[in-house]
C-alpha positions in Angstrom: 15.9 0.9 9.7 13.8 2.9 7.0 16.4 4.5 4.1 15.6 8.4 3.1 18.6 8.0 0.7 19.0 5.8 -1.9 22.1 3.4 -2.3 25.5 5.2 -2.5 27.7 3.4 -4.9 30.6 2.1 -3.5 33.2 5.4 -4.5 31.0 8.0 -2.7 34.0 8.9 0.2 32.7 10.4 3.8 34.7 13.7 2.5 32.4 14.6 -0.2 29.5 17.3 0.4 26.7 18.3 -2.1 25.5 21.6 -1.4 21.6 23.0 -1.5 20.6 26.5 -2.6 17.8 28.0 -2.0 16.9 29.8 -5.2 15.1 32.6 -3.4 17.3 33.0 0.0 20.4 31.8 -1.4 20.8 29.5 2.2 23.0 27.0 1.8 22.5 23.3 2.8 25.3 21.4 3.1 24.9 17.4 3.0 28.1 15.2 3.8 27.9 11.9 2.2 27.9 9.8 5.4 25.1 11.8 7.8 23.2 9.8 9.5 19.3 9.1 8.9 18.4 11.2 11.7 20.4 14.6 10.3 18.0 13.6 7.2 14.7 13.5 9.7 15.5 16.6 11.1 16.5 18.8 7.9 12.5 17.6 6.6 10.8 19.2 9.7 13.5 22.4 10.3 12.3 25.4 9.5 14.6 27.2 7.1 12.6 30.7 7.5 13.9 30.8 11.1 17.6 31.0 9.2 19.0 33.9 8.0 22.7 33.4 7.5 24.1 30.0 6.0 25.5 27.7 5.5 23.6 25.0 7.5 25.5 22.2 8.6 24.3 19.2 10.9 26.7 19.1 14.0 27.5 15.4 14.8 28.4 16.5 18.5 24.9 18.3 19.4 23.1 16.3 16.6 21.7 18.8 15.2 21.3 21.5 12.1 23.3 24.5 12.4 24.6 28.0 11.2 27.4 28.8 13.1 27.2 32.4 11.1 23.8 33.0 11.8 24.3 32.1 15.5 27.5 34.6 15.8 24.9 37.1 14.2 22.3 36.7 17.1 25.0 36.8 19.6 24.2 38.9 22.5 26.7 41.4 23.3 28.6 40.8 26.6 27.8 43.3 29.3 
């Protein structure tokens, strides 16, 4: 198994979350301390263009990157 992170010292908790910014979109990354190397795999390749509302968080059920506000956004209206 390859590592994309580097060691995490031993008081790192699964409840602690750093947060990326994109200085010119302002979209939001948020990384949990315990994701697992594939959330990291996937972040590399997403496009972040293709976002427009954050924050993005990985969804552990679907296993994948997600904005839960930019999907409400594109919504389509019920008939």
């Amino acid at each position: 198994m390859s590592r994309i992170v580097g060691h995490q010292p031993e008081t790192t908790r699964p409840d602690q979350v750093l947060v990326l910014q994109d200085t010119t979109t302002r979209l939001q990354v948020v990384l949990e301390a315990d994701l697992p190397v594939e959330a990291y795999r996937q972040l590399i390749s997403l496009d972040l263009a293709a976002i427009r509302h954050g924050p993005l968080h990985y969804d552990r059920q679907r296993s994948e990157w997600r904005s839960e506000l930019d999907e409400w956004q594109h919504r389509v209206p019920p008939t």
